[in-house]
LOBA-504013 format. One record per residue (C-alpha): residue number from 0; y, z, x; chain. Coordinates in nm, 2 decimals, padded with zeros to 4 digits. Each point is the difference from the previous one (the first is absolute). Example, Ala and Ser with C-alpha at 12.3 -4.5 7.8 and 13.67 -1.06 7.14 Angstrom:
<nodes>
<i->0 py->-00.45 pz->00.78 px->01.23 ch->A> .
<i->1 py->00.34 pz->-00.07 px->00.14 ch->A> .
</nodes>
This chain:
<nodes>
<i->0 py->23.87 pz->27.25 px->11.78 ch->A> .
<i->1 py->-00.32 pz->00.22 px->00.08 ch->A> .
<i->2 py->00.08 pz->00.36 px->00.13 ch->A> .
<i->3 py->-00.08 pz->00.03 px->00.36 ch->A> .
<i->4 py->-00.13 pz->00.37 px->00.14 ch->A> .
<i->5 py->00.05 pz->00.21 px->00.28 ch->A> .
<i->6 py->-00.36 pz->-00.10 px->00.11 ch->A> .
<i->7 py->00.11 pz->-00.35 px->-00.02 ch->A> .
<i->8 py->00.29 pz->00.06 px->00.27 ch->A> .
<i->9 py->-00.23 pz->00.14 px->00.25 ch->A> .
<i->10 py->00.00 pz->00.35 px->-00.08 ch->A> .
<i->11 py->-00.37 pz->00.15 px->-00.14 ch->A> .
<i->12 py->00.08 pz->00.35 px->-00.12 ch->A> .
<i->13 py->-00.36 pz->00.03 px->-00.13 ch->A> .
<i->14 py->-00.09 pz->-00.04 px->00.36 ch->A> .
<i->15 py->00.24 pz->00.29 px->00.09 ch->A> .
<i->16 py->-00.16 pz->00.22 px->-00.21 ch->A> .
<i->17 py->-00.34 pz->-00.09 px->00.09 ch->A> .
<i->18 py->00.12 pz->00.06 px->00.35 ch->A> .
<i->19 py->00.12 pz->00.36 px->-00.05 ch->A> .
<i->20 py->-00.34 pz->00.07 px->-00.16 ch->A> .
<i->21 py->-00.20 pz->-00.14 px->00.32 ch->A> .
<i->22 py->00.21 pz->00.22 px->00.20 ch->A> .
<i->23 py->-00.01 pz->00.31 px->-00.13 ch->A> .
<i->24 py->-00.31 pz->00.18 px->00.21 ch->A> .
<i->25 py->00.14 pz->-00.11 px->00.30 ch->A> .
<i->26 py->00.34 pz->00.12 px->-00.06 ch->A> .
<i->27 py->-00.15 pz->00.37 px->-00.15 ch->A> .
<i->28 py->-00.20 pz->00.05 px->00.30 ch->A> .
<i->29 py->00.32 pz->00.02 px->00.23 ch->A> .
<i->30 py->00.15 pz->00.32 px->-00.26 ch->A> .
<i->31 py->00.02 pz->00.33 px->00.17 ch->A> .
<i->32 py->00.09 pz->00.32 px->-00.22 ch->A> .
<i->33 py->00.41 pz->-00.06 px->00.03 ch->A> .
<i->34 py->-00.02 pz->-00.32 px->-00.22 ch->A> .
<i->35 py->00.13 pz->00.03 px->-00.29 ch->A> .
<i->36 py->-00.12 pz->-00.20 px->-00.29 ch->A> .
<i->37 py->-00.17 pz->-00.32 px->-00.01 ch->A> .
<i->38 py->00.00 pz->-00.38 px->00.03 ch->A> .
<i->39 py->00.21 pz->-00.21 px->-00.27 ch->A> .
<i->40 py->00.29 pz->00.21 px->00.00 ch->A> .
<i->41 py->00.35 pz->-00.11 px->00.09 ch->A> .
<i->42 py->00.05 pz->00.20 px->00.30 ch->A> .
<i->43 py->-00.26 pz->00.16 px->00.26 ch->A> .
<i->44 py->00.07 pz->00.41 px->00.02 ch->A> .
<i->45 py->-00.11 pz->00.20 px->00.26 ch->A> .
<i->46 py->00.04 pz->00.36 px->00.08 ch->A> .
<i->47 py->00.12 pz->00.09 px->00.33 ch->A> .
<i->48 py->-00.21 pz->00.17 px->00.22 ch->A> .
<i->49 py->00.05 pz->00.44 px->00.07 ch->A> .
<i->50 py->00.04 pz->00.13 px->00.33 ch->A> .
<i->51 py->00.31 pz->-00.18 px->00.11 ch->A> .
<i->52 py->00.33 pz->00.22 px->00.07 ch->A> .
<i->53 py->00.24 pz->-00.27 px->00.06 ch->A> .
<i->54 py->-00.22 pz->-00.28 px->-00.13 ch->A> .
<i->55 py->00.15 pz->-00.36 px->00.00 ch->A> .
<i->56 py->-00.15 pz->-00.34 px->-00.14 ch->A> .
<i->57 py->-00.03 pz->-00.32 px->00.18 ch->A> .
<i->58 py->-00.05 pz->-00.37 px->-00.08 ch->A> .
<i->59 py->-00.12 pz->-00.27 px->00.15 ch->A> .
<i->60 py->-00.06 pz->-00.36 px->-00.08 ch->A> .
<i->61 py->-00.20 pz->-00.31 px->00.14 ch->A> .
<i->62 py->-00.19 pz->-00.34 px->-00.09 ch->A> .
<i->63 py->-00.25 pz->-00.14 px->00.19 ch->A> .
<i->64 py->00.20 pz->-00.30 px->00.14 ch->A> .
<i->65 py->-00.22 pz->-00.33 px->00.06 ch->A> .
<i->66 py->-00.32 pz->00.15 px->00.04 ch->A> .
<i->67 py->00.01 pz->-00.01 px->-00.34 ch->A> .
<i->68 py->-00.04 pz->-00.34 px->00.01 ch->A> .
<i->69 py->-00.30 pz->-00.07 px->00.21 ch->A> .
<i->70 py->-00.16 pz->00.28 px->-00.27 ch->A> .
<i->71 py->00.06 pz->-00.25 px->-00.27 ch->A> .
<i->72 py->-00.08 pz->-00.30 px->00.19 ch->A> .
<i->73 py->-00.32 pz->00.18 px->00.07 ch->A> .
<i->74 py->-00.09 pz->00.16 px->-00.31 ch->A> .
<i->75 py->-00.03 pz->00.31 px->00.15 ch->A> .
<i->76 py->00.24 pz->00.22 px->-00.16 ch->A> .
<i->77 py->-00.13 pz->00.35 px->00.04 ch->A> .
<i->78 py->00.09 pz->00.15 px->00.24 ch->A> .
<i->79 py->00.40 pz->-00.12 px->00.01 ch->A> .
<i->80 py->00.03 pz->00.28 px->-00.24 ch->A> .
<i->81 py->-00.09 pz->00.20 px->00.28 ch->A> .
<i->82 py->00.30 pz->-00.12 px->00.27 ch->A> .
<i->83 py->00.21 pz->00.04 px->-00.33 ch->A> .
<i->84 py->-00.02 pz->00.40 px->00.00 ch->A> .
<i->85 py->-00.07 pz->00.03 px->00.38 ch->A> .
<i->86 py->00.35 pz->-00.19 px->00.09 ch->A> .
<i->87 py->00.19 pz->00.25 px->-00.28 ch->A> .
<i->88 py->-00.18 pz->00.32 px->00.11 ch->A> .
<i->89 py->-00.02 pz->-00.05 px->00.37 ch->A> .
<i->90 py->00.39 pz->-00.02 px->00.00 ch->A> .
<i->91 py->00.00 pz->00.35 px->-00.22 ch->A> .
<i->92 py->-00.22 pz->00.19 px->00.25 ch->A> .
<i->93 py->00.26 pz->-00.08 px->00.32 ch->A> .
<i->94 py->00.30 pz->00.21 px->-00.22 ch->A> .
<i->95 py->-00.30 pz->00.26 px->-00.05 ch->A> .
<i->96 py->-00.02 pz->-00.08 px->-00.35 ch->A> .
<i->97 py->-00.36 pz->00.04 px->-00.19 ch->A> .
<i->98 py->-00.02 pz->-00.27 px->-00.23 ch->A> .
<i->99 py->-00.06 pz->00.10 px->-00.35 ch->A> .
<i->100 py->00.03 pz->-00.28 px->-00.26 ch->A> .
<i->101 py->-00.03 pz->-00.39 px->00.06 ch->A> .
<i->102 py->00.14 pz->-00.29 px->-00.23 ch->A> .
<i->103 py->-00.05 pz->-00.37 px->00.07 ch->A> .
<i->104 py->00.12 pz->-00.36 px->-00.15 ch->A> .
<i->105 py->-00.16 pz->-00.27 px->-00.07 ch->A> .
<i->106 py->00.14 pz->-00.33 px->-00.05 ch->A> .
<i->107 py->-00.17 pz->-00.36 px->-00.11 ch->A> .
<i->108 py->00.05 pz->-00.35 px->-00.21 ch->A> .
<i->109 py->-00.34 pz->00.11 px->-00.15 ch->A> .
<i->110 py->-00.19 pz->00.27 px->-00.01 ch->A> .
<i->111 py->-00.32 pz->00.00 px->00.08 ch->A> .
<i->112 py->-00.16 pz->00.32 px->-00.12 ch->A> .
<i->113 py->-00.30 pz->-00.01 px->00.29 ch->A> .
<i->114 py->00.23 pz->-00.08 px->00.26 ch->A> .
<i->115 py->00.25 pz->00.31 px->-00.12 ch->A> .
<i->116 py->-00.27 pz->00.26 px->00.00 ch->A> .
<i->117 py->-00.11 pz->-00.08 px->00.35 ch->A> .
<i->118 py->00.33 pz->00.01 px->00.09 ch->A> .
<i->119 py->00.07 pz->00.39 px->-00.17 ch->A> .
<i->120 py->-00.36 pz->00.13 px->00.12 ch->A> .
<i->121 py->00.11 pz->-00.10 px->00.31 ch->A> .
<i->122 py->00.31 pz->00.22 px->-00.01 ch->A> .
<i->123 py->-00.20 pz->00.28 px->-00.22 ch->A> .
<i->124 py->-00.22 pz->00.04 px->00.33 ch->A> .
<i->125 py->00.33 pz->00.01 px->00.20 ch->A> .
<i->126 py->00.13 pz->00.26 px->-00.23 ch->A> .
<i->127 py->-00.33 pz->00.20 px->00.06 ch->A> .
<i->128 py->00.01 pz->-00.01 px->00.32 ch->A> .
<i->129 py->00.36 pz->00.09 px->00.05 ch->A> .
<i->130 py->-00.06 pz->00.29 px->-00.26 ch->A> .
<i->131 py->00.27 pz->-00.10 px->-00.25 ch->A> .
<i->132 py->-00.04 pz->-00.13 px->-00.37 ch->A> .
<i->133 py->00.06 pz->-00.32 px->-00.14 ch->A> .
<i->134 py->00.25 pz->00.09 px->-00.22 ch->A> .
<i->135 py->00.15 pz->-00.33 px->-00.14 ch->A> .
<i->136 py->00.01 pz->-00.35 px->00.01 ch->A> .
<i->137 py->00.15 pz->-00.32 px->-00.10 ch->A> .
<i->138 py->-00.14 pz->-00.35 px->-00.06 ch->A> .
<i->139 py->00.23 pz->-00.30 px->-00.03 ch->A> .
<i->140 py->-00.15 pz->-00.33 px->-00.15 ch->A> .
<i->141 py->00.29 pz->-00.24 px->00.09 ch->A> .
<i->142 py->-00.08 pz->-00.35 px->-00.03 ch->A> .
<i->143 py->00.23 pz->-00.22 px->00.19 ch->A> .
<i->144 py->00.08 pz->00.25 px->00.26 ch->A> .
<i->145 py->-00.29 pz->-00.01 px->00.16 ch->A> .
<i->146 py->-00.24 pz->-00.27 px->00.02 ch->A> .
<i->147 py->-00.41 pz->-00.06 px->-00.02 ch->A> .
<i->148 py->-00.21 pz->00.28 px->00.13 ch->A> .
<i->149 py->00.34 pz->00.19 px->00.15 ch->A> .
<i->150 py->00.11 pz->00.37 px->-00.03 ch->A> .
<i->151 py->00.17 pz->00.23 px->00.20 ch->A> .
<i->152 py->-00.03 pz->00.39 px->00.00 ch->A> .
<i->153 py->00.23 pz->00.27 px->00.07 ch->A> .
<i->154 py->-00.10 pz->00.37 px->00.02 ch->A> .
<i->155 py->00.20 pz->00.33 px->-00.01 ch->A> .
<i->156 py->-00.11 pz->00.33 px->00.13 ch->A> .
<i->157 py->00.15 pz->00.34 px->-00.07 ch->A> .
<i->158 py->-00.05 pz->00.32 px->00.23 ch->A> .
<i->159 py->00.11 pz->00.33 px->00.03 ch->A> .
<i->160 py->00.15 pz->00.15 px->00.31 ch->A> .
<i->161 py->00.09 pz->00.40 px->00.15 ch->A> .
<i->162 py->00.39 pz->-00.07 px->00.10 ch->A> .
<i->163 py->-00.03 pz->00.19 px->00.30 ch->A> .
<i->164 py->-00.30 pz->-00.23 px->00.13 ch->A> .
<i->165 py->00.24 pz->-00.32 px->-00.04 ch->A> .
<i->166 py->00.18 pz->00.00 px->00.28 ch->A> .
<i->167 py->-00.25 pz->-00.15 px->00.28 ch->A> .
<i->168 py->00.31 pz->-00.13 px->00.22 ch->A> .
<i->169 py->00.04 pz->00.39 px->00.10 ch->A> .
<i->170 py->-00.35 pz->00.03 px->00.11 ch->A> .
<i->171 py->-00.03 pz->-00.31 px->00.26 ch->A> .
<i->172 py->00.00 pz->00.14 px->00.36 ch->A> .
<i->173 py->00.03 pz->-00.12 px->00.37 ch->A> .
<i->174 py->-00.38 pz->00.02 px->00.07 ch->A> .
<i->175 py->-00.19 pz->-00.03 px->-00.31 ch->A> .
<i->176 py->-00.25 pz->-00.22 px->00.00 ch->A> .
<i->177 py->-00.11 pz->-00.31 px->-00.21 ch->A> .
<i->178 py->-00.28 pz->-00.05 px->-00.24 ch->A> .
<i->179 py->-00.12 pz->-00.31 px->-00.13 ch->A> .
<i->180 py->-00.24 pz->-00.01 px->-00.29 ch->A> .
<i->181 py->-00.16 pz->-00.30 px->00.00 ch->A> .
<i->182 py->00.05 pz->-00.32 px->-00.33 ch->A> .
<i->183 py->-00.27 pz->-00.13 px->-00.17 ch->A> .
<i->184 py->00.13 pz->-00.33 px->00.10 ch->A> .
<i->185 py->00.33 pz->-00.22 px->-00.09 ch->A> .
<i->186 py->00.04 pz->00.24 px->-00.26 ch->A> .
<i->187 py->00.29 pz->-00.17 px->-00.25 ch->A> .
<i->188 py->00.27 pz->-00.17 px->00.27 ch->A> .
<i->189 py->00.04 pz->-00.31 px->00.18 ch->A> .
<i->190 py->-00.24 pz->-00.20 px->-00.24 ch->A> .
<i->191 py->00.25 pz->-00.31 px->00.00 ch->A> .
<i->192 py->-00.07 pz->-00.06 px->00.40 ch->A> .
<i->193 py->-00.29 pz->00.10 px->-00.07 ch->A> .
<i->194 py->-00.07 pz->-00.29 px->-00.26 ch->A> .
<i->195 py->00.16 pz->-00.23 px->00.24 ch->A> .
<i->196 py->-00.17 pz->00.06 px->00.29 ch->A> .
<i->197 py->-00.38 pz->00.02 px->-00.16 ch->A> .
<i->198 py->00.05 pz->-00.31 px->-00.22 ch->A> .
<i->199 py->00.29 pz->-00.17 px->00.07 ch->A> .
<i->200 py->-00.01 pz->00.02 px->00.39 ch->A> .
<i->201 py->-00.37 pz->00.04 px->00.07 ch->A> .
<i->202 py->-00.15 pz->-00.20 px->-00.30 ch->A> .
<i->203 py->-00.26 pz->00.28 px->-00.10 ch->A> .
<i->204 py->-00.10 pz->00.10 px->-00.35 ch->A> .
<i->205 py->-00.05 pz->00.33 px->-00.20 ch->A> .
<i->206 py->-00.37 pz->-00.02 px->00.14 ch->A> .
<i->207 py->00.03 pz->-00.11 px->00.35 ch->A> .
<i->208 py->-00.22 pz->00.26 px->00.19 ch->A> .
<i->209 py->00.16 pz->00.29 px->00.14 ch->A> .
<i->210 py->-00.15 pz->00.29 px->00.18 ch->A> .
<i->211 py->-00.31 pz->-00.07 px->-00.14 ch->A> .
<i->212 py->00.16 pz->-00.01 px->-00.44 ch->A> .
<i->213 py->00.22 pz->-00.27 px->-00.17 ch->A> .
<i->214 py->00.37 pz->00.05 px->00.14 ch->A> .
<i->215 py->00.10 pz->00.07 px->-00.39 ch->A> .
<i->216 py->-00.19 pz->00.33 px->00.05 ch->A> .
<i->217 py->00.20 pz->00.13 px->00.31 ch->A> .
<i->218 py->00.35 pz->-00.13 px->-00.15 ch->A> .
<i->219 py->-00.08 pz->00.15 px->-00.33 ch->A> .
<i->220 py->-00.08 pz->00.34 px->00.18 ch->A> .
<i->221 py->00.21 pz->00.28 px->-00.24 ch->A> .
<i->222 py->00.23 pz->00.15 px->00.12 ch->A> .
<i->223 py->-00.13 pz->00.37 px->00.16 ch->A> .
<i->224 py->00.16 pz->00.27 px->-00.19 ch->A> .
<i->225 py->00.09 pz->00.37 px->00.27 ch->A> .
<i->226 py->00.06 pz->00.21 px->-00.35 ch->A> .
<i->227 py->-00.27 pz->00.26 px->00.08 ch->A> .
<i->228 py->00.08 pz->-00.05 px->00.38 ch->A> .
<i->229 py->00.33 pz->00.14 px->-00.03 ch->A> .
<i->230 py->-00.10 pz->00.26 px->-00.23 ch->A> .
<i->231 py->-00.31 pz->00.12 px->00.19 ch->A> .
<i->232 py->00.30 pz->00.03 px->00.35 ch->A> .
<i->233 py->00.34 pz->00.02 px->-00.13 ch->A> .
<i->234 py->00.04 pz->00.35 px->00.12 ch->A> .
<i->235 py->-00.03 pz->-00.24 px->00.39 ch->A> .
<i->236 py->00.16 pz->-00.29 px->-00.10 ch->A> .
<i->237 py->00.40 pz->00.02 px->00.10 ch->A> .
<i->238 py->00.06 pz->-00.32 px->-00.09 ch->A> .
<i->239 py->-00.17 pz->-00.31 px->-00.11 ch->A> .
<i->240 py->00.06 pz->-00.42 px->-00.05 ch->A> .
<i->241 py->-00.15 pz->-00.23 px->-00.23 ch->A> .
<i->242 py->-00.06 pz->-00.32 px->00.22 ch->A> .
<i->243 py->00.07 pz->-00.30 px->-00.22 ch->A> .
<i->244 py->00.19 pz->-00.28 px->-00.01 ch->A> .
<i->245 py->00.22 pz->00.02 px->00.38 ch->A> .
<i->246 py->-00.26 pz->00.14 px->00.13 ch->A> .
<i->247 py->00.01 pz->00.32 px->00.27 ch->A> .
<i->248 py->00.27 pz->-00.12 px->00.14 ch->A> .
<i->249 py->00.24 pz->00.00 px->-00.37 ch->A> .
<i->250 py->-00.20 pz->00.28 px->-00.16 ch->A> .
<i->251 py->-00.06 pz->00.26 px->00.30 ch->A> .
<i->252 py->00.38 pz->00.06 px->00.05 ch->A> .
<i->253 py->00.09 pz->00.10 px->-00.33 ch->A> .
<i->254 py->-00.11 pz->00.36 px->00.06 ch->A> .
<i->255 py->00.15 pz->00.01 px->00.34 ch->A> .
<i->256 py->00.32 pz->00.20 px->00.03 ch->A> .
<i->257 py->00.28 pz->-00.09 px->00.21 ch->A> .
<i->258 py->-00.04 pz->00.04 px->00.38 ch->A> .
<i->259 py->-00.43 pz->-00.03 px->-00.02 ch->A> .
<i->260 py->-00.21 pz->-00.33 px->00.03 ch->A> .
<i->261 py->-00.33 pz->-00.08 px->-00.04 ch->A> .
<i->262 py->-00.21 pz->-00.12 px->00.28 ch->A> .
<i->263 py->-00.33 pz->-00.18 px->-00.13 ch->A> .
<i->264 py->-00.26 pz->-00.11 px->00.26 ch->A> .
<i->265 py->-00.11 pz->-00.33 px->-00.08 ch->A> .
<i->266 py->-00.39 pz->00.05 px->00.13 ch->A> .
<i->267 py->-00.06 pz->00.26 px->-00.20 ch->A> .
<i->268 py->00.05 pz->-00.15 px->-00.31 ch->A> .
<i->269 py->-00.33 pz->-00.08 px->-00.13 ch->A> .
<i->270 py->00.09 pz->-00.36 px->-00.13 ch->A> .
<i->271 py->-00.22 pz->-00.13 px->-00.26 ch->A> .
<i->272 py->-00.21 pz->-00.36 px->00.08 ch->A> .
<i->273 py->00.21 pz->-00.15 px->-00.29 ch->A> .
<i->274 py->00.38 pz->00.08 px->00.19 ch->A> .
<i->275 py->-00.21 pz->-00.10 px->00.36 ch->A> .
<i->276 py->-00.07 pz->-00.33 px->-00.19 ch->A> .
<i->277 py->00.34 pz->-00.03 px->-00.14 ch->A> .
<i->278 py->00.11 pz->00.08 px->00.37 ch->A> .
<i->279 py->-00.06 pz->-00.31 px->00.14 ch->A> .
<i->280 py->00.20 pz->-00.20 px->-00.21 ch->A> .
<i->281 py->00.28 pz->00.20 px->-00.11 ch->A> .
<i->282 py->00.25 pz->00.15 px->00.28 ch->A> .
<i->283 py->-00.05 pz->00.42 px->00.06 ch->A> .
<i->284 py->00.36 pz->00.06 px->-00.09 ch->A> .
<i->285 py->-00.04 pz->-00.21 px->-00.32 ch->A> .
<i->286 py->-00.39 pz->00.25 px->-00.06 ch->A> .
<i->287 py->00.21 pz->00.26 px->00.08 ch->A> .
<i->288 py->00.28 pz->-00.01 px->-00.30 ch->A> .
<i->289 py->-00.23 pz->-00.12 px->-00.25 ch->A> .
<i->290 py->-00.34 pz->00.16 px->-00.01 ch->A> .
<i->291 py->-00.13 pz->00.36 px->00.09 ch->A> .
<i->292 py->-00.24 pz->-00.17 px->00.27 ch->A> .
<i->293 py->-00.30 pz->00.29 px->-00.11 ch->A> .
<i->294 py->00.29 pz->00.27 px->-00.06 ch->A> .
<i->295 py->00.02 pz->00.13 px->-00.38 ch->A> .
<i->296 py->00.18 pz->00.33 px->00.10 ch->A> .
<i->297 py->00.17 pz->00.18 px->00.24 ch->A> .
<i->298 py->-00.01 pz->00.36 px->00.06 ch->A> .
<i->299 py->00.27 pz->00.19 px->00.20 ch->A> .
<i->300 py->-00.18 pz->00.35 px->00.12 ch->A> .
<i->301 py->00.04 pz->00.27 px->00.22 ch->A> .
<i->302 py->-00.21 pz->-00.04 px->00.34 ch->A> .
<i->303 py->-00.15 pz->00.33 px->-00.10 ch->A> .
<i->304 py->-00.14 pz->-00.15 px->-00.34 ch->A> .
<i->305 py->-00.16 pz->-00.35 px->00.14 ch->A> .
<i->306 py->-00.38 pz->00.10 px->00.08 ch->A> .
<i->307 py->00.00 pz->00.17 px->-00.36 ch->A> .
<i->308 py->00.11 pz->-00.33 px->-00.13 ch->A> .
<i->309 py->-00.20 pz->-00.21 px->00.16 ch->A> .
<i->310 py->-00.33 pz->00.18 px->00.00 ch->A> .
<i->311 py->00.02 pz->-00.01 px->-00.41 ch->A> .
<i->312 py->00.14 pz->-00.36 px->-00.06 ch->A> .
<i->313 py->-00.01 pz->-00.33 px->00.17 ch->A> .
<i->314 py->00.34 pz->00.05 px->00.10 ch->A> .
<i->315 py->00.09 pz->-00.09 px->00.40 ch->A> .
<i->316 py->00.29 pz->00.07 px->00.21 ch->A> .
<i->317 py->00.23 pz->-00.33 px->00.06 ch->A> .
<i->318 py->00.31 pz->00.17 px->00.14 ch->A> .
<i->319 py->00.29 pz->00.24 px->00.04 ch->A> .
<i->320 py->00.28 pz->00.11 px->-00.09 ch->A> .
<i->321 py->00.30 pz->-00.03 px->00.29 ch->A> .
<i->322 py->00.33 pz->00.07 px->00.01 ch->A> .
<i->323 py->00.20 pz->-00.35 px->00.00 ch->A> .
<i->324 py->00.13 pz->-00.28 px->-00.21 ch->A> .
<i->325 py->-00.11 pz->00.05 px->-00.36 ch->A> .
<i->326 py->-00.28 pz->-00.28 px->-00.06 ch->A> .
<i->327 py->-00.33 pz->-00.08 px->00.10 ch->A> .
<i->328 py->-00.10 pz->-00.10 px->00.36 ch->A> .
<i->329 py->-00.34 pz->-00.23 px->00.00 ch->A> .
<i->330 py->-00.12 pz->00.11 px->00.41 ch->A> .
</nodes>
C-alpha cells in the first residue's frame, strides 16, 4: 500500500511555515522595549513594566462571534483582527488595567495563507493601537472540524494593573455623573439577530445601499478601541463599563455598588442610523440587552470633572448616579 502524508490528510505544514514568514513584519511592528526575544520560540516573554508598587496582572479573553462570518462570506477579512484585540482590551481597561501583550488563535480545515495574513494584520493594527505587542500566536489547520472557507479566532490580552486602583466599586457615588463615549458601530455583539434580521427577515444583501456605502461596510465597522482614552483620563475616571453583549442595561451595573443605580436618559443617547434602522423592527427592550445602540463606553465621573472630559473627547453625559436599586434605569 502507498504511504499517505500529513499533507494528504488535510494538514499543509509547508503552508504553516510559509505563513509565519508572511507574518513576521506585521507582528514586529507591535514590539515595544519589554519583549523579550523573538518570533518562533515556544513561549512569548515579556518583561513587566517599572513604576508599579503593588502591581497586578490581568487577562482577558474574546472571539469575534458571528461577525466573523459575514467577514468570510464577504472576503473582507481585515479588519476582524481589529474587533479581535478591541473586545480583549476594552474589557482590561474597565479593571484599570494597561494592556501589555496580545495573543490570538486561529483555527481552519485549510489554511489559506492570504486569508491568514489579513486576518493577523488586522489584529497587528489592533495591537498598535491598543499599545501592546503581539507576542504569540497559534494556527490550527484541522480538517474535518471545520469546513470550506471557515475559521474562527480567539484572542488573549494581558495587562498590568496598580492594586490600589482596582477597586472601582469604592469610588461610585450618589451624584456622579455618566459618560458615554460613543461605538464605531455594532462593534462585535448581537451579529446573529443581526444576520437574521438584514438577510433572513428583510431579504437584503451584503451590498444593499446603506447610508450612502454597501451595508457590509457599516456591519464590518471594527470595533473602536478607548486604550489611549483611558490612559489620557484615568486620573477622572472612577469607574468604567465595556458595553457589549447585554448591553447598558447588563454591562452598566457591574460597577455599581450596592444601594446606587444608574439612571440613563434615553434622548441623550446619540443612537447610531444602523440601531434607528434596527429600531423598527426589533422591540427596544430586545435593542436594549443586545447591542450598545451608539454606546462603546461608559464613564462614571465626578460632576466636577465633566466639562474637562467632554471638551477633550467626544464623550457626552447620559446619566447619573442615584441612590436606589442596584441596576440600570432606561428614563
Amino acid at each position: 500500500m502507498a504511504s499517505i502524508s500529513y499533507k494528504d490528510a488535510g494538514v499543509d505544514i509547508d503552508a504553516g511555515n510559509a505563513f509565519v514568514e508572511a507574518i513576521k513584519d506585521d507582528v514586529k511592528s507591535t514590539f515595544d522595549k519589554n519583549v523579550i526575544g523573538g518570533i518562533g520560540s515556544f513561549a512569548g516573554a515579556y518583561a513587566l513594566p517599572a513604576g508599579y508598587r503593588e502591581p497586578v496582572i490581568l487577562s482577558a479573553t474574546d472571539g469575534v462571534g458571528t461577525k466573523l462570518k459575514l467577514a468570510i462570506e464577504s472576503g473582507r477579512l481585515d479588519t476582524v483582527g481589529i474587533d479581535l484585540v478591541a473586545m480583549c482590551v476594552n474589557d482590561l481597561i474597565c479593571n484599570f488595567g494597561v494592556p501589555m501583550f496580545f495573543l490570538d488563535y486561529y483555527a481552519t480545515g485549510k489554511l489559506i495563507t492570504d486569508d491568514a495574513k489579513s486576518v493577523v494584520s488586522g489584529i497587528a493594527a489592533g495591537c498598535r493601537e491598543a499599545g501592546c505587542a503581539l507576542i504569540g500566536g497559534e494556527t490550527a489547520e484541522m480538517p474535518g472540524m471545520y469546513s470550506n472557507d471557515d475559521f474562527d479566532l480567539a484572542g488573549f490580552a494581558v495587562g498590568i494593573a496598580e492594586r490600589s486602583e482596582m477597586d472601582t466599586l469604592s469610588n461610585v457615588k450618589d451624584g456622579q455623573v455618566l459618560i458615554a463615549m460613543p461605538s464605531s458601530g455594532v462593534h462585535s455583539n448581537g451579529y446573529s439577530l443581526v444576520r437574521k434580521l438584514f438577510f433572513d427577515t428583510l431579504g437584503m444583501n451584503m451590498e444593499t445601499t446603506f447610508e450612502g456605502k454597501p451595508l457590509i461596510e457599516t456591519l464590518l465597522t471594527p470595533t473602536r478601541i478607548y486604550v489611549d482614552l483611558f490612559k489620557t483620563h484615568k486620573s477622572r475616571i472612577k469607574a468604567l463599563a465595556h458595553i457589549t453583549g447585554g448591553g447598558i442595561v447588563e454591562n452598566l451595573p457591574r460597577v455599581l455598588p450596592k444601594g446606587l443605580g444608574a439612571i440613563v436618559e434615553k434622548d441623550n443617547i446619540r443612537m447610531l442610523p444602523i440601531f434607528e434602522f434596527m429600531s423598527h423592527y426589533i422591540a427596544e427592550d430586545e435593542m436594549y440587552r443586545t447591542f450598545n445602540m451608539g454606546v462603546g463606553m461608559i464613564w462614571v465621573v465626578d460632576e466636577t470633572d465633566v466639562d474637562a472630559i467632554i471638551n477633550s473627547t467626544d464623550g457626552y453625559v447620559i446619566g447619573k448616579i442615584a441612590r436606589g436599586i442596584r441596576g440600570v434605569e432606561l428614563v
